[in-house]
N, C-alpha and C positions, 0 to 999 in steps of 0.2 A: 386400358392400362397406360397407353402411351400418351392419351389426355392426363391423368393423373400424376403420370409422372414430367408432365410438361408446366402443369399448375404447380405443385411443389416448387421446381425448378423457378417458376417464374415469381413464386412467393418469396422465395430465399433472395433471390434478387431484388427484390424489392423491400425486404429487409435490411437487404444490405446498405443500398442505396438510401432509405431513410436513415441510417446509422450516421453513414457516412455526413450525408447533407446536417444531421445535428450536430457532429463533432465538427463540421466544418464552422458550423454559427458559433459553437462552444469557444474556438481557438479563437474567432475572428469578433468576440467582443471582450479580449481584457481590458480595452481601453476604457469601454464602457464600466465596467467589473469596477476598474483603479475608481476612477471616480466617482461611486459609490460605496466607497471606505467604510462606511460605518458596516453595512451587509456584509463585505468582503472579511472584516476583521470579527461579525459576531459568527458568520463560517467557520472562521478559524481556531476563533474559541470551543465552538460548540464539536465540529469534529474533532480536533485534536487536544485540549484540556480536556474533556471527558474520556476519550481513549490511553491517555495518559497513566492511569491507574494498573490498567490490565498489560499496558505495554513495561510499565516499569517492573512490575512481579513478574512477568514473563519473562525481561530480561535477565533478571535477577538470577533464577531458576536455570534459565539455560546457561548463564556462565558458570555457576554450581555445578552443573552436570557434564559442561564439556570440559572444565578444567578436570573432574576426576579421571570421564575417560581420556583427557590428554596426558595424565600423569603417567599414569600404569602403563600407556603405550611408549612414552619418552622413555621410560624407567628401562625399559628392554632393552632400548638402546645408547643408555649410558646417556641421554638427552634431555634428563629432567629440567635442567635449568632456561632450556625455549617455552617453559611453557605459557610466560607472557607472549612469547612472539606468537604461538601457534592460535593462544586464545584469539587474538585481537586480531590474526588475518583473518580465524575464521568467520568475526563476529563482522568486522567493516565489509570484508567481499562479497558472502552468504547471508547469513545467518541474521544478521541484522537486518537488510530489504528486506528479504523474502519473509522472514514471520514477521515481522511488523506491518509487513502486507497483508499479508493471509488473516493476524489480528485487526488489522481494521476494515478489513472487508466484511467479518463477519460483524464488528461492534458499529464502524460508522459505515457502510456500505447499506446495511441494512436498512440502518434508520432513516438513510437516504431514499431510499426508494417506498419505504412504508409513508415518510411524509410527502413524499413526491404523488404518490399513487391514494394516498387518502383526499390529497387537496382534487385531483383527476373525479374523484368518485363522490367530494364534493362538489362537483362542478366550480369550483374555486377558479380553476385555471380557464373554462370558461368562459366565467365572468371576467377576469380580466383583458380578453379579446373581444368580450364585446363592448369594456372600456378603454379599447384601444391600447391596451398595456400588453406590448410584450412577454408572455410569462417565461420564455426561454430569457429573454434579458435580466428580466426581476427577480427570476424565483431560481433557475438553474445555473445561470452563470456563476453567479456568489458562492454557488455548493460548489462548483468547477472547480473553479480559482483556490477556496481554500481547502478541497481535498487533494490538490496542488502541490499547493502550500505546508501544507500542516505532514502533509506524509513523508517528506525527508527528515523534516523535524523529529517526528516522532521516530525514524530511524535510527537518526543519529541517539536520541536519548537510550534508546534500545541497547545500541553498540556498546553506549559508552556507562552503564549500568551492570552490561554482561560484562565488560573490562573487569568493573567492579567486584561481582561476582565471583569472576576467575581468582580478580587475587583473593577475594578473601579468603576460597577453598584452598589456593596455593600458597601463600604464605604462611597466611593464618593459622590452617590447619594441619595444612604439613607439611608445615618448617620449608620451605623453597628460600632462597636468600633473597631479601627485597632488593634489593639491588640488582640483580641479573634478573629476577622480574622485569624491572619495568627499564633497567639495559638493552635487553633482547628484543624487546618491545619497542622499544623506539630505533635500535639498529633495523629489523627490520620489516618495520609498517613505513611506504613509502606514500606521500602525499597522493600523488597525483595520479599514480599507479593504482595504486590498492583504497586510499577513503574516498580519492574522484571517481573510478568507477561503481565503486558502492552509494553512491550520492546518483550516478545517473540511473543507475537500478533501484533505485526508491522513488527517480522524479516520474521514472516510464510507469512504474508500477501505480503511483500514484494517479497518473496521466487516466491508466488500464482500470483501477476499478473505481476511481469516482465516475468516468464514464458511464461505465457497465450498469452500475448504481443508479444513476439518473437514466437511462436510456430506458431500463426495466419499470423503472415507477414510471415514466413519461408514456411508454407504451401499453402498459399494462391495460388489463381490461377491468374499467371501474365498478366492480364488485370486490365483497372481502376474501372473496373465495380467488379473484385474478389480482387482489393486493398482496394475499398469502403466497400465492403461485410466484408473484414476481419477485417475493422476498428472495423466498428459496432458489429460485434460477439464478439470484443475483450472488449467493456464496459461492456455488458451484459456479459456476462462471468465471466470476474473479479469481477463483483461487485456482483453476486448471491456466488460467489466462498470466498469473502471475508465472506459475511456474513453468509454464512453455517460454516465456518471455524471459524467464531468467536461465534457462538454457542456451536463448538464441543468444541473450546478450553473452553470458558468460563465453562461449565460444568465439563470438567477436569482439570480446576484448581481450582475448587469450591469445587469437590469431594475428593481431596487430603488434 
């Protein structure tokens, strides 16, 4: 028993320690990454123009929904005219990182580790070690960088869609004055307070499951049955990892 529980132990660590040693090579070649522009930027297109679609409906939808339930709640207390203020802190601080995250963990997170983990099981990445090529520089870094890259973007787009959203159910539809809409909204959504730490809760998150994504396909065991495995560990994963993360952060940006 005390063997077994000593091999686990010592697996885990050694888990760890591979994790670690690949996020370290991860961080320590943007240089490399920049100067291969043309990869860097079809990364960026491929994760986030194709994610695009589902992030935009999604935003869409969620400011539809939190502007009703934030009407009816205002309404109680004579505060219906916040309801741009209230949309839009909840869309930049929350609501915008975190489902943007959570949506692209499951659309480009996935793809990420299926094409990562298919090229493994081709012996793809292989071969290019026994042509002397780097595969973590060639093939992983570029997905790094613009899962990076592309996931604040695709936050902000989120945010600023659910904005959309909200007014259209609150003005639009019922009757809020557009003016004290988007008044209250810009008295008070503060820069650097409220869309800067929403901007560092998209870069961590972004940081958190393109990692996860590549770590999974990169480890994975090359069959389709440990391609399939590695998919599915890589949602679950990212998305408990998101939202543990957006706990800690949201705590220590509240504490400061």
């Amino acid at each position: 028993m005390l063997s077994r529980i000593g091999f686990a132990v010592r697996s885990k660590l050694a888990d760890i320690g591979t994790a670690a040693r690949l996020f370290g090579r991860l961080l320590l070649s943007l240089g490399a990454t920049l100067r291969r522009g043309r990869l860097l930027v079809e990364q960026i297109h491929f994760l986030g123009n194709y994610s695009l679609a589902i992030i935009v409906v999604s935003g869409l939808f969620v400011g539809f929904v939190l502007a009703l339930q934030g009407y009816y709640i205002l309404q109680r207390f004579g505060s219906s005219e916040a309801l741009g203020e209230m949309v839009a802190l909840s869309l930049v601080r929350e609501l915008g990182p975190v489902v943007a995250a959570l949506l692209f963990a499951g659309r480009a997170g996935t793809s990420l580790t299926a094409g990562i983990g298919l090229m493994k099981a081709g012996e793809q990445l292989s071969a290019m070690e026994m042509m002397a090529v780097d595969p973590i520089q060639r093939v992983l870094a570029p997905r790094f960088w613009g899962g990076v890259i592309a996931m604040p973007l695709l936050a902000s787009v989120f945010s600023a869609v659910g904005v959309i959203g909200g007014w259209v159910v609150g003005v639009v539809l019922i009757g809020i004055d557009d003016g004290s809409f988007w008044s209250q909204m810009q008295g008070g959504v503060e820069v650097w307070s409220d869309v800067g730490n929403g901007l560092i809760k998209s870069i961590v998150f972004g940081l958190t499951v393109t990692f996860v994504a590549l770590l999974q396909g990169y480890e994975c065991q090359p069959t389709p049955e440990g391609v399939s495995r590695a998919t599915t560990r890589t949602v679950v994963m990212a998305s408990l990892a998101v939202l543990g993360l957006d706990f800690i952060l949201t705590a220590m940006m509240f504490s400061i």
